[in-house]
C-alpha positions, -999 to +999 in steps of 0.1 A: +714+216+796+712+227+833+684+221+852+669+254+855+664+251+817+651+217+818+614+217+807+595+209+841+569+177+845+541+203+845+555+218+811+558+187+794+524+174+806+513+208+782+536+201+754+559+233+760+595+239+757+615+273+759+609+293+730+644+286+706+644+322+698+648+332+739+662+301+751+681+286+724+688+248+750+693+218+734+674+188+739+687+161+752+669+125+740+679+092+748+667+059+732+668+024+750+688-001+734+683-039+741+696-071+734+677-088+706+667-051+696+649-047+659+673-024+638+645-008+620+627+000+658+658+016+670+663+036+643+628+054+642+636+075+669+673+080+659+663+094+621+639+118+634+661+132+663+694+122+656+705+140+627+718+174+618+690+191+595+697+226+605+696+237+567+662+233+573+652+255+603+653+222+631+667+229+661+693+205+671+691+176+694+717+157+716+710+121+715+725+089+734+719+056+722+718+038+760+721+003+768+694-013+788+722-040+797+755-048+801+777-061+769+771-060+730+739-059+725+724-087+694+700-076+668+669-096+653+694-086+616+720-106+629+744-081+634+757-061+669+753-028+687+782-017+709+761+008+729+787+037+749+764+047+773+746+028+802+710+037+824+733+065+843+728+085+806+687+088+815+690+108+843+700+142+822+677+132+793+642+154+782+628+129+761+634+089+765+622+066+743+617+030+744+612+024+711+600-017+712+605-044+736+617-083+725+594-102+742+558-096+758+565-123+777+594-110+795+596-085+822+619-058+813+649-058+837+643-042+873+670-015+865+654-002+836+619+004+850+634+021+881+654+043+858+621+052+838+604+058+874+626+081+882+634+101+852+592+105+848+593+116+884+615+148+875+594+157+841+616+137+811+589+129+786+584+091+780+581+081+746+569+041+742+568+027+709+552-003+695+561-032+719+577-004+743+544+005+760+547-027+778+582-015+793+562+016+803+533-008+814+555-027+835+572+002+853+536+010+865+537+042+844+507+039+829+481+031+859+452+050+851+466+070+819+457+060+780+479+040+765+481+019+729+505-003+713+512-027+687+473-039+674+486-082+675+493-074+711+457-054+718+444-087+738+478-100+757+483-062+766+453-052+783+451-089+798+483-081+815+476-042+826+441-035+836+449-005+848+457+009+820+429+031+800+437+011+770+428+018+730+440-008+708+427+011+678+443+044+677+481+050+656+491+068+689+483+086+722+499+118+739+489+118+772+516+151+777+545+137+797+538+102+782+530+088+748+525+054+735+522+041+697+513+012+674+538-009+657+565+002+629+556+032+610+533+045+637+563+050+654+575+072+627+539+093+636+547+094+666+581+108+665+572+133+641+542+143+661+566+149+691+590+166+668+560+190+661+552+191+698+593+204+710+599+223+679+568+237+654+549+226+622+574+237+602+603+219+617+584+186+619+570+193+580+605+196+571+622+161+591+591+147+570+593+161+538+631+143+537+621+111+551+595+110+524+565+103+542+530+119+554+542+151+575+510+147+599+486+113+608+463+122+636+467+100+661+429+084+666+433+071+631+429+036+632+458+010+633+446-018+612+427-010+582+401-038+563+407-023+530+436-003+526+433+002+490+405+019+474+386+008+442+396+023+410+383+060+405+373+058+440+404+060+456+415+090+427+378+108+437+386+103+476+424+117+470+415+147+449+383+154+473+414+153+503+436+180+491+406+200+478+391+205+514+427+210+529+424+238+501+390+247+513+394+243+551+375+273+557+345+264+537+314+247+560+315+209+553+289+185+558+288+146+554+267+152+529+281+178+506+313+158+506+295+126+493+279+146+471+315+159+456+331+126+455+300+112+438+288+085+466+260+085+484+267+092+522+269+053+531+293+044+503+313+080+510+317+072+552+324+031+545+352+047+515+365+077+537+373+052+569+387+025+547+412+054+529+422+077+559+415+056+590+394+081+604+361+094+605+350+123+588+346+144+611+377+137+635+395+140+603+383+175+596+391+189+629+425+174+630+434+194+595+419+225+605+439+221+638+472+210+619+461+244+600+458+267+631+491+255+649+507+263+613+494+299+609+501+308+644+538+295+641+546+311+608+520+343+608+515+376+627+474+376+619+449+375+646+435+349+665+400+361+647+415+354+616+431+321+622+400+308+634+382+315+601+408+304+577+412+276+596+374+268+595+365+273+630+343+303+626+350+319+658+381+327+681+360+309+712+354+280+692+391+276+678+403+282+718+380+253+728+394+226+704+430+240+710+425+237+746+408+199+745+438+188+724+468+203+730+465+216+768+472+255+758+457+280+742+462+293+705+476+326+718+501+305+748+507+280+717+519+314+693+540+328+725+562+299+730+566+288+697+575+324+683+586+337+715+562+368+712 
C-alpha cells in the first residue's frame, strides 16, 4: 500500500478509508506479539482480520504478527511463537494492535513505545486491548484522550495515568485514531466494531455471524455486570421485548411503554434492562437505531428523510446530529465512502 493511499491521521481520527469500490487498497494490520503473551489475546485480533472470508463480501487484510522482542516468544499455554517479523514491520502498518500486556507492573520495552509514537504520528490507528491500554498508556498516547481497559485493573490504571480521561465501566472506547477495550471478549467487540468502522455493517455482520457471536455491543455497555442472568420468564420477556423493538425501531418508545410490554413496572423494567444488556434504556435505543441507519445507508439507495424515519429518528436534522456526535461524519459522507457514491 503506498503512501498516497494510506488513510491519513485526520481520516482515521473520522473513521474513513477509501471507498473499496474506487480504491480497492489493502489494509495492512499488525498485532504486537510478546513474551509470556496469552494465546487467546493474540488471537482476537488475528480471527477477525487475519482470515480470508471473501465468500462473504470482506475485503481482504494483510496482517503481520510482529515481535515486540528478540527470540521465541513463551505463551501463558505453555507453548511458543516463532514471530518472522520485528518493530521495523509497524512502520507500513494502518491499524496496530496491542492486543494485552503481561504485566501492569512492567514497563513495556522503550523500543516498542517509540515505535507506537511514531507510527500514531503518521495516522496508523492504535488499537489497545484489555491489558494493552497500558502499553498505549505508557507511550504517553493517551494524555488527555478517553481510554478503558480491563475492569480488575480500573484502580492500578488510573493510579498510574492521571492524565488519562479514564472510564473503567465502558466494553470499549473509539476515540478515532485510537481505541482502547476491556478484557477478553470485549476485545472481540472491539475488533468487530473496527472491522465495521474500515469496511461496513455488512462485512463486520458477516466476520460475526461465523465467529458465532453478537454482531454489534455498543461500546458504553458496562464491563461487569451484578446479575448477568435474568430470572425465569423475565429474562424470555426482556429477550422477546429486544428483538421486537429492533423490529419496531421506528415506533416512539418510552420507558414506560416498554415496562408496560414486558410486564414490570418501570423500576423492576430499568433494574432488569441494565442487568440483561449492560446499558441503559435509552443509550441502548439510540445505539440500534444508529446500528440501523449506518445499515440502510450502506446497503440502500433511499433518502436520508427516509432513513431517519425507519430508523426511528423522525427527522433528517435529528439523524445528522447523533451521526455526527458519534461517528465524526455525516449520514450522507458516511453513504459516499462506504458505497463510493
Amino acid at each position: 500500500m503506498t503512501d498516497s493511499a494510506r488513510p491519513s491521521r485526520a481520516a482515521a481520527a473520522d473513521a474513513r478509508v477509501e471507498p473499496a469500490a474506487t480504491a480497492p487498497v489493502r489494509l495492512r494490520v499488525a498485532v504486537i506479539a510478546f513474551d509470556r503473551i496469552s494465546p487467546f489475546h493474540l488471537s482476537v485480533p488475528c480471527v477477525v482480520f487475519g482470515e480470508d472470508r471473501s465468500e462473504g463480501g470482506v475485503p481482504p487484510f494483510e496482517l503481520a504478527v510482529c515481535a515486540a522482542e528478540p527470540g521465541t516468544l513463551t505463551t501463558t499455554a505453555g507453548f511458543t511463537i516463532g514471530a518472522t517479523q520485528g518493530l521495523d514491520a509497524l512502520r507500513g502498518a494502518d491499524v496496530i494492535v496491542v492486543p494485552s500486556w503481561r504485566d501492569t507492573r512492567e514497563a513495556p520495552p522503550a523500543a516498542l513505545c517509540e515505535a507506537l509514537r511514531d507510527a500514531h504520528a503518521r495516522g496508523a490507528i492504535l488499537v489497545g486491548l484489555c491489558l494493552g491500554a497500558y502499553v498505549l498508556a505508557h507511550a504517553g498516547l493517551l494524555d488527555g484522550r478517553p481510554g478503558t481497559t480491563h475492569w480488575a485493573a480500573a484502580d492500578d490504571f488510573a493510579r498510574r495515568f492521571p492524565a488519562v480521561r479514564f472510564d473503567p465501566e465502558v466494553l470499549y472506547i473509539d476515540d478515532g485514531d485510537l481505541l482502547t477495550s476491556a478484557g477478553t471478549a470485549a476485545g472481540l467487540d472491539c475488533c468487530l466494531h473496527l472491522m465495521r468502522r474500515l469496511c461496513g455493517a455488512s462485512a463486520a455482520n458477516y466476520v460475526a455471524r461465523r465467529l458465532v457471536v453478537p454482531p454489534h455491543r455498543q461500546g458504553n455497555q458496562a464491563q461487569y455486570v451484578q446479575q448477568p442472568l435474568a430470572a425465569a420468564g423475565r429474562g424470555d420477556r426482556l429477550a422477546g421485548l429486544l428483538d421486537w423493538i429492533r423490529a419496531h425501531l421506528d415506533t416512539p418508545h418510552t420507558l414506560d411503554t416498554l415496562a408496560q410490554r414486558a410486564l414490570m413496572s418501570r423500576r423492576t423494567f430499568t433494574r432488569q434492562f441494565r442487568s440483561t444488556t449492560g446499558s441503559t434504556v435509552s443509550a441502548w435505543l439510540l445505539g440500534e437505531r444508529l446500528a440501523r441507519a449506518q445499515q440502510l445507508l450502506e446497503t440502500t439507495d433511499q433518502p436520508i428523510d427516509a432513513i431517519a424515519q425507519r430508523a426511528g429518528f423522525g427527522s433528517a436534522a435529528s439523524l445528522r446530529q447523533h451521526f455526527v456526535d458519534r461517528f465524526r461524519t455525516t449520514p450522507s459522507a458516511w453513504r459516499r465512502e462506504f458505497r463510493g457514491s
